[in-house]
VEXDREN-2710 file (C-alpha; in Angstrom, 1 decimal):
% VEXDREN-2710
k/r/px/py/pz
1/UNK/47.6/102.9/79.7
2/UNK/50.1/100.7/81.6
3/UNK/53.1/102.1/82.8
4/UNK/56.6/100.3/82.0
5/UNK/58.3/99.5/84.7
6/UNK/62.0/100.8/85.2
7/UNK/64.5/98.4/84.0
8/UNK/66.5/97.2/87.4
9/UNK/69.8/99.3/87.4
10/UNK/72.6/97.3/85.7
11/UNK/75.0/95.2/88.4
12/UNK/78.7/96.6/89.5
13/UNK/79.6/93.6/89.5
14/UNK/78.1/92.4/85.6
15/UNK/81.2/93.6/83.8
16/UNK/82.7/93.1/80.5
17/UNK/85.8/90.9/80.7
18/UNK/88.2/93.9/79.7
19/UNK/86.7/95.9/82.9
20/UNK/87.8/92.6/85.1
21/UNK/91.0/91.9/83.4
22/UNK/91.7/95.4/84.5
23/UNK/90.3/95.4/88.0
24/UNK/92.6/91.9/88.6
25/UNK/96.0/93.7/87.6
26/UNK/94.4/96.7/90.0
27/UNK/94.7/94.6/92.8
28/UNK/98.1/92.9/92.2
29/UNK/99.1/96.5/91.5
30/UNK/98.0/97.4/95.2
31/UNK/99.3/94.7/96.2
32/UNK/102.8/95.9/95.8
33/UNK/102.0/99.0/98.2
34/UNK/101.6/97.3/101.8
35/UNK/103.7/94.0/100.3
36/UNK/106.8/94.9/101.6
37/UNK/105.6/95.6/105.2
38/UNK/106.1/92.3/106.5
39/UNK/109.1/92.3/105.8
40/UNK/110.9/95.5/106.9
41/UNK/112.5/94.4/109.6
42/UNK/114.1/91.4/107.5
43/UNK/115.2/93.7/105.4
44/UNK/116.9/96.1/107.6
45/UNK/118.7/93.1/109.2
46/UNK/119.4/91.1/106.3
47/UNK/121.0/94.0/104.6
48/UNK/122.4/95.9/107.2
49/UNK/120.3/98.7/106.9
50/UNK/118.7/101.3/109.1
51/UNK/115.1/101.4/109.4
52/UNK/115.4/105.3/108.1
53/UNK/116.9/103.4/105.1
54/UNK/114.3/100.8/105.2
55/UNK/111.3/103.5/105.3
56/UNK/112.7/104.9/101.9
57/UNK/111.8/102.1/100.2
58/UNK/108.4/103.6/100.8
59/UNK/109.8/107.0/99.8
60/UNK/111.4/106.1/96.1
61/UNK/108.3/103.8/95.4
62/UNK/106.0/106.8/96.6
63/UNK/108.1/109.5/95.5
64/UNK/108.6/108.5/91.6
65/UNK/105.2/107.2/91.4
66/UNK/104.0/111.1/92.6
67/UNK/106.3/112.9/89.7
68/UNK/105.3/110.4/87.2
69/UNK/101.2/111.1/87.9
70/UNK/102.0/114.9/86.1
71/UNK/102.7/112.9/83.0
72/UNK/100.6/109.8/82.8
73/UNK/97.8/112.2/81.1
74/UNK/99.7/113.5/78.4
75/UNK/101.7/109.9/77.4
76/UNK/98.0/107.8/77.7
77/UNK/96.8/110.1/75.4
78/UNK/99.1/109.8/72.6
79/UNK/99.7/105.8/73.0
80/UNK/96.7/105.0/73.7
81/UNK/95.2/103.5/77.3
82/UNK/96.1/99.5/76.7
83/UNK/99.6/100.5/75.7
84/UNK/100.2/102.8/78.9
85/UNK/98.6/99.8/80.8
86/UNK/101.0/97.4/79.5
87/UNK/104.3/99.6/79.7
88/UNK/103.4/99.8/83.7
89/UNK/102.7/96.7/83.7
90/UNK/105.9/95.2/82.3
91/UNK/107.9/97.8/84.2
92/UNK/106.7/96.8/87.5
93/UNK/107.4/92.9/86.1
94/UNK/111.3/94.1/85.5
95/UNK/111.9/96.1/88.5
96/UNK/110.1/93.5/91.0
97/UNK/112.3/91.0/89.4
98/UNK/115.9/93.6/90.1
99/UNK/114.2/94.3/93.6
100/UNK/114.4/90.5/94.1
101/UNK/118.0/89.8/92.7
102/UNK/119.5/93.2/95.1
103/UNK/122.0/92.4/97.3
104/UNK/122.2/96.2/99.2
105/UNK/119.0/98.2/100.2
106/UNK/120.3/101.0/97.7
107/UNK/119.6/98.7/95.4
108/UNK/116.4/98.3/96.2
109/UNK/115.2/101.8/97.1
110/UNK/116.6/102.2/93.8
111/UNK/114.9/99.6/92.1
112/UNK/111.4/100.6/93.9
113/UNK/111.7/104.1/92.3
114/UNK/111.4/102.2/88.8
115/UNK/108.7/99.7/90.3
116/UNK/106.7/103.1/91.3
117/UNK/107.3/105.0/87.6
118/UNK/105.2/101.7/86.4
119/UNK/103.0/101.7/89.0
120/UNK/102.3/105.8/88.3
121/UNK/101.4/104.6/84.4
122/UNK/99.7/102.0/85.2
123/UNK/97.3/103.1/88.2
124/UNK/96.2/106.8/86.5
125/UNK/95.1/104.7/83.3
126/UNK/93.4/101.7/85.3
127/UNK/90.9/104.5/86.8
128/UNK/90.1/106.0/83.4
129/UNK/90.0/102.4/81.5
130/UNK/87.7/101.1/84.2
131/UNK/85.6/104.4/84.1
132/UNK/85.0/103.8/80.6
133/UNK/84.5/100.4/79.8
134/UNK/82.5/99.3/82.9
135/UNK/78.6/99.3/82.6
136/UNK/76.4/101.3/85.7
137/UNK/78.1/104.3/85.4
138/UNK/81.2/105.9/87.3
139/UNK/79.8/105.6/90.5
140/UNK/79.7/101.6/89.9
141/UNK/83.4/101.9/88.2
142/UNK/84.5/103.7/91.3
143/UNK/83.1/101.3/93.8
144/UNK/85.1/98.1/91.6
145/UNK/88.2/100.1/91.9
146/UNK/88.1/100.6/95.2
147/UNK/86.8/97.4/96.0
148/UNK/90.2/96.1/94.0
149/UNK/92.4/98.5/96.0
150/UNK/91.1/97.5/99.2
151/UNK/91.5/93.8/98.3
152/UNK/94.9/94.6/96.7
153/UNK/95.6/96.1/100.1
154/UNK/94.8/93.5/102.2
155/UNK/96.0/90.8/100.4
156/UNK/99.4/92.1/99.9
157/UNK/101.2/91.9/103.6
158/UNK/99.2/88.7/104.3
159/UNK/101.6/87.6/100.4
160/UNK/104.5/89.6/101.5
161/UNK/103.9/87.6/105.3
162/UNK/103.6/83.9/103.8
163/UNK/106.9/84.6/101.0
164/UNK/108.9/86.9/103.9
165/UNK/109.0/83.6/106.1
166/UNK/111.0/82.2/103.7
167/UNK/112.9/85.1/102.5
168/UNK/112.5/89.0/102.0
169/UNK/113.2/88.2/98.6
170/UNK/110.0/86.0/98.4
171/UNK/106.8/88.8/97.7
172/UNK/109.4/90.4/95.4
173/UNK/109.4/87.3/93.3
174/UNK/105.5/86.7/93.7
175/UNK/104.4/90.1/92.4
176/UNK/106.7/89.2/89.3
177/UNK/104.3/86.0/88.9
178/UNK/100.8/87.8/89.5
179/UNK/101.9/90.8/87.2
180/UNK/102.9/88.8/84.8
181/UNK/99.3/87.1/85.0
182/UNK/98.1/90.6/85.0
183/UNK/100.1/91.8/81.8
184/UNK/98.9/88.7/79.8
185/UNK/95.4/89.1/80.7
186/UNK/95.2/92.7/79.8
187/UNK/96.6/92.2/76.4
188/UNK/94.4/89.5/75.5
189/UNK/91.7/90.9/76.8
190/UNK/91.5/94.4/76.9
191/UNK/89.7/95.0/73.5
192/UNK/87.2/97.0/72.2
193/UNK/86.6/99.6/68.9
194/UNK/89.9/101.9/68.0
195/UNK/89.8/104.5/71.0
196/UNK/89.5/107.9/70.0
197/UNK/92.8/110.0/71.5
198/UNK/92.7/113.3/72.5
199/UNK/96.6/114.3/73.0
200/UNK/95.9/115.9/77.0
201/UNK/98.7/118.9/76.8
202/UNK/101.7/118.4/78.9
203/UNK/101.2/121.5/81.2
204/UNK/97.2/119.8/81.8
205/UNK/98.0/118.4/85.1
206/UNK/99.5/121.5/86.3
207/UNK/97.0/124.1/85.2
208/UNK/94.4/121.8/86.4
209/UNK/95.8/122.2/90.3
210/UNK/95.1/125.9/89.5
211/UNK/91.4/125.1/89.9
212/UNK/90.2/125.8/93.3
213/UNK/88.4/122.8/94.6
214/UNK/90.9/120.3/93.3
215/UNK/93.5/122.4/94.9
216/UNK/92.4/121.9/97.9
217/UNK/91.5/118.0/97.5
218/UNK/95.3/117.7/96.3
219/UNK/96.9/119.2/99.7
220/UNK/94.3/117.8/102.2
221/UNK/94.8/114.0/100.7
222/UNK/98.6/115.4/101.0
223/UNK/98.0/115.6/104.6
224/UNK/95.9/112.7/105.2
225/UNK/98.7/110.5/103.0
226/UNK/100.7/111.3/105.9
227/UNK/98.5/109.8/108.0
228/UNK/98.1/106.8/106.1
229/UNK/101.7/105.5/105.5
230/UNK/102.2/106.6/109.2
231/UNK/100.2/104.0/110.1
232/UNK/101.1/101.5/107.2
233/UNK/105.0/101.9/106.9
234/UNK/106.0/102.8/110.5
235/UNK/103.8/100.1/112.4
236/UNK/105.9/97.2/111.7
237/UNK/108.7/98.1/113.5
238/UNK/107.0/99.3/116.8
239/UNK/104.6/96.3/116.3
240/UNK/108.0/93.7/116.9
241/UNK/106.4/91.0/115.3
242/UNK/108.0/88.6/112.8
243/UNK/106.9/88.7/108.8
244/UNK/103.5/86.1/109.5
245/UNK/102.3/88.4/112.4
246/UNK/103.0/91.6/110.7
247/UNK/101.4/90.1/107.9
248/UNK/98.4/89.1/109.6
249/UNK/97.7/92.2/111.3
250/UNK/98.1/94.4/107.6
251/UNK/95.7/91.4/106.3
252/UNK/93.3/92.3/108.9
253/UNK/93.6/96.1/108.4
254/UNK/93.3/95.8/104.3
255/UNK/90.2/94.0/105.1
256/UNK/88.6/96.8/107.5
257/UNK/89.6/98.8/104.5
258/UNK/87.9/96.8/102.0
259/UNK/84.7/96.7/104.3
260/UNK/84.7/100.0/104.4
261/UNK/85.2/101.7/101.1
262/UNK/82.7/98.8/99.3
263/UNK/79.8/98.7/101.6
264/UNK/79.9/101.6/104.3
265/UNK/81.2/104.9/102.3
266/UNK/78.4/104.6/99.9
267/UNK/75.7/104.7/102.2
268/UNK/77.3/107.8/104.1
269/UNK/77.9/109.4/101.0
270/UNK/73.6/109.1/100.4
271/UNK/73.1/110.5/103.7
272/UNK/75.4/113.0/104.0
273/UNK/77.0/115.5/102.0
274/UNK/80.9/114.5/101.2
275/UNK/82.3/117.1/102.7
276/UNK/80.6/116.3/106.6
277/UNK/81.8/112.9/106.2
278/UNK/85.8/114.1/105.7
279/UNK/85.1/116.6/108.1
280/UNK/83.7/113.6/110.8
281/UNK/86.0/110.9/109.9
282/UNK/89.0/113.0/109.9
283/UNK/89.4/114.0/113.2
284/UNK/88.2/110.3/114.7
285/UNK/91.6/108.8/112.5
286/UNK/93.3/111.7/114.3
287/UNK/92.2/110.5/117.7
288/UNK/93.0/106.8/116.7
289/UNK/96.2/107.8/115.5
290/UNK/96.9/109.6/119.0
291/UNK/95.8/106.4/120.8
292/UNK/97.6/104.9/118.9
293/UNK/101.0/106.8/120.4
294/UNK/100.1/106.2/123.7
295/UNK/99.6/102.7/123.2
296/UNK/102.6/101.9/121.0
297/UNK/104.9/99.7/123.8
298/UNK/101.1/97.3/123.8
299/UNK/101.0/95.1/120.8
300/UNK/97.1/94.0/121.2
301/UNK/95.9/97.4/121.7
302/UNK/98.3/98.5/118.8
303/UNK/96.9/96.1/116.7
304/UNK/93.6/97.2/117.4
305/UNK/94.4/101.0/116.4
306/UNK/95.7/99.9/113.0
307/UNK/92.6/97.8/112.0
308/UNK/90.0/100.8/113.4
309/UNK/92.4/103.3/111.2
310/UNK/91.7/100.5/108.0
311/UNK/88.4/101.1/108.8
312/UNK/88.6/105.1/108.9
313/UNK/91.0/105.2/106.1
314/UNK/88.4/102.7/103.8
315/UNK/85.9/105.2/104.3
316/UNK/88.3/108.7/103.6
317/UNK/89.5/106.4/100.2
318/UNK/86.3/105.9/98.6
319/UNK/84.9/109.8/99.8
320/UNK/87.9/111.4/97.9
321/UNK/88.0/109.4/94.9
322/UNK/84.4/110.5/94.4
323/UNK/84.8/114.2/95.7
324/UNK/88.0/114.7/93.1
325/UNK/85.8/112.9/90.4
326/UNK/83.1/115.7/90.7
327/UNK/85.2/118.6/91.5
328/UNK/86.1/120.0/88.1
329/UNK/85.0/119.1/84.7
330/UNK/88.1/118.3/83.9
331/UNK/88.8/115.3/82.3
332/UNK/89.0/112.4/84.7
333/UNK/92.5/111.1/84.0
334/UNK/93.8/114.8/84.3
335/UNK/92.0/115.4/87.4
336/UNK/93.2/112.0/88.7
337/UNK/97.0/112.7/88.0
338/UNK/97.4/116.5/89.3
339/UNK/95.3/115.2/92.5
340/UNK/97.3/112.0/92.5
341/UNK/100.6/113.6/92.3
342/UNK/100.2/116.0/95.2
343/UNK/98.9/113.5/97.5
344/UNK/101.8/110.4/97.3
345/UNK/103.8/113.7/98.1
346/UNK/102.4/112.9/101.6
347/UNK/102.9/109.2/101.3
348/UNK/106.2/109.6/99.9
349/UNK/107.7/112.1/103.3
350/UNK/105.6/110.5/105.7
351/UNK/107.6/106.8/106.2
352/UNK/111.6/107.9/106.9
353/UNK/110.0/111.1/108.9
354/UNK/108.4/108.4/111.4
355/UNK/111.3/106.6/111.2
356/UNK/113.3/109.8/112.1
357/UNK/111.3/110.8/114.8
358/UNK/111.5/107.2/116.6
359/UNK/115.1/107.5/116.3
360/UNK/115.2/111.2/117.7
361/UNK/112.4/110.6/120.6
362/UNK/110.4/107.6/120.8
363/UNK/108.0/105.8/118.9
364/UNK/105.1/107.8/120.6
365/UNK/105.7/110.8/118.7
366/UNK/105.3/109.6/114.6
367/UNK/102.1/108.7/115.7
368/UNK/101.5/111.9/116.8
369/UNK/103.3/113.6/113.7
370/UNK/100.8/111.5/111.8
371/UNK/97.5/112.9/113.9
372/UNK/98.7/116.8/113.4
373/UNK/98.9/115.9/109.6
374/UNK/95.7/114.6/109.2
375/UNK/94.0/117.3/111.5
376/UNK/95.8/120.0/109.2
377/UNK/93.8/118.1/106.2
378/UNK/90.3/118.7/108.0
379/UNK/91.4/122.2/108.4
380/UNK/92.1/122.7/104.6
381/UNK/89.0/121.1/104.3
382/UNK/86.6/123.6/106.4
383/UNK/88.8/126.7/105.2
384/UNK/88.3/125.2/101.8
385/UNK/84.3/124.2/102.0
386/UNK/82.9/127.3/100.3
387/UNK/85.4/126.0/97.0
388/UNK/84.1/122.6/97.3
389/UNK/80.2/123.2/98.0
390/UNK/79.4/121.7/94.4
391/UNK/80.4/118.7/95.0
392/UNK/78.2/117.9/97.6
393/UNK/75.3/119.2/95.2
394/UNK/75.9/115.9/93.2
395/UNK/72.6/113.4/93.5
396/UNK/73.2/110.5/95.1
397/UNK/74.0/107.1/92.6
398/UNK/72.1/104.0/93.8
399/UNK/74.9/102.0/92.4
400/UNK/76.9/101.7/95.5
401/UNK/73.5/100.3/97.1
402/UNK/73.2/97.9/94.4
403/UNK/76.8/96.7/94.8
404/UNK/76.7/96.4/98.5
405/UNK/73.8/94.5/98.5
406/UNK/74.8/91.8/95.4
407/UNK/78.2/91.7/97.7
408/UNK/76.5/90.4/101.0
409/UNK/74.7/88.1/98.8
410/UNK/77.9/86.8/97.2
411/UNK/79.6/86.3/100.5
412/UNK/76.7/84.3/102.1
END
């Protein structure tokens, strides 16, 4: 008797249209995080602000999209996933637009705390609907997201670059345009059969940081947040560069990023158990972030140092995603806001801390703030790798291989 040969495993990139209407708002969504970089130091001087008051445009944006995560469960699950997708939408359309119209930057850091409560409702449910409607399994979902993020990454200071030459007002203006794209495209197409809801109880996000190994996820991504908007909020200023360089050099760090989580995490992740791969990348981001320090009065070299930290911080993106996926058995929009909550904590202290820290001592020394934080993450890592054991027991997902590969071949 002849044996059947196995059908090929379905492509990451073979989706439905709902899964890329979704995975398009995604990146115009990310977009809006590293958007404004270019254009800090415009802002500051255009509104007469300090760049302590700058950074907390970082802060509201981070901070209210953080708080909002505990929630984002329990409304989803009572209006329904295209609903909460389209409320985020539209608010991030309405407080883009007031961002643009501001004329002080309390104002703004005002308006950005409504821009992140959209972005809060609209990023824990993109995860979920994406997880759900996309065909090869979560590991395929996982690698589109990211693959979005990192695009939505990249492309966003070289947008914020090209509009802040004009005008600081200009990316505000332009993520109006793309998310009002997005918000059309996700209510025509985003359909399918009459989702079956589950109201998620109000208290699920917080009982579900009682679980050990999400626990632990949730404060080390804290850490490592800091880290990460260290790098991304701070730079600009040290970096002295006008909107188009500043711009540049984010575009060429969201790229690394994008390399990264799409093509290189995956094949670590089926050599290695997840929990060596924090524990290895981890401390190099550390020592690029200390380098970093000691090279900040060198533009080049700090250049460099930002696009090998895209490159460290591609891989750390993609690793925890997956790792807080598997960690519970939770459901994944739960898990994704409890964990998601804790860790834009980090994001949302880190930015006016640098900022603080320049202003106190010299722009050496947030870098090294930034290092200690994301060492202290490996440490609640190792002290935490008994609790998080099973989720290096998961078997590996030839999906990312799949995607990696139908990705060189689209690029050549």
């Amino acid at each position: 008797m002849t044996a059947t040969p196995s059908a090929p495993a379905p492509s990451v990139w073979k989706q439905p249209a709902q899964v890329w209407a979704v995975a398009f708002a995604c990146v115009v969504a990310f977009m809006g995080i590293g958007l404004v970089d270019p254009i800090l130091p415009a802002i500051a001087e255009s509104l007469d602000a300090t760049p302590v008051e700058t950074e907390l445009l970082f802060t509201s944006y981070l901070l209210v999209t953080g708080l909002a995560m505990l929630v984002t469960s329990w409304i989803s699950s009572r209006i329904g996933a295209k609903a909460t997708l389209l409320v985020g939408l539209g608010l991030i359309v309405v407080f883009s637009l007031l961002c643009a119209v501001s004329g002080s930057v309390d104002a703004v850091i005002g308006f950005r705390a409504g821009w992140g409560l959209g972005n809060a409702l609209f990023i824990s449910t993109a995860l979920a609907t994406i997880v759900g409607a996309a065909s090869g399994g979560s590991a395929a979902a996982i690698v589109l997201y990211e693959a979005a993020l990192g695009l939505g990454i990249a492309v966003g200071p070289l947008l914020g670059g090209l509009l802040g030459e004009q005008s600081w007002r200009g990316p505000f203006f332009g993520v109006v345009a793309l998310m009002a794209v997005a918000f059309v495209a996700v209510l025509v197409l985003l359909r399918g059969p009459r989702e079956t809801r589950t109201p998620v109880p109000f208290s699920a996000p917080f009982t579900a940081l009682r679980r050990p190994a999400l626990a632990i996820l949730a404060v080390a991504a804290l850490f490592y947040n800091i880290g990460f908007f260290v790098l991304l909020a701070f730079s600009p200023f040290p970096l002295g560069f006008g909107a188009m360089g500043i711009g540049l050099t984010f575009f060429g760090w969201g790229v690394a990023l994008a390399i990264t989580s799409v093509w290189v995490a995956p094949v670590l992740m089926r050599r290695m158990p997840r929990t060596r791969i924090i524990l290895i990348v981890l401390p190099l981001l550390a020592v690029d972030l200390i380098v970093a320090g000691l090279v900040v009065a060198q533009p080049a070299a700090l250049v460099t140092c930002i696009i090998v930290g895209g490159l460290l911080l591609g891989i750390m993106n993609t690793v925890l995603t997956e790792a807080v996926m598997e960690a519970t058995d939770l459901p994944r929009s739960v898990a994704s806001s409890a964990y998601s909550a804790v860790r834009f904590l980090g994001g949302a202290m880190a930015p006016p801390i640098a900022a603080l820290l320049w202003h106190l001592f010299s722009a050496t020394v947030p870098y090294l703030f930034a290092a200690v934080a994301v060492l202290l993450a490996a440490l609640t890592v190792f002290l935490g790798r008994r609790a998080l054991a099973h989720i290096d027991d998961e078997p590996a997902d030839p999906v990312g291989e799949d995607a990696a590969a139908i990705l060189v071949g689209d690029a050549g």
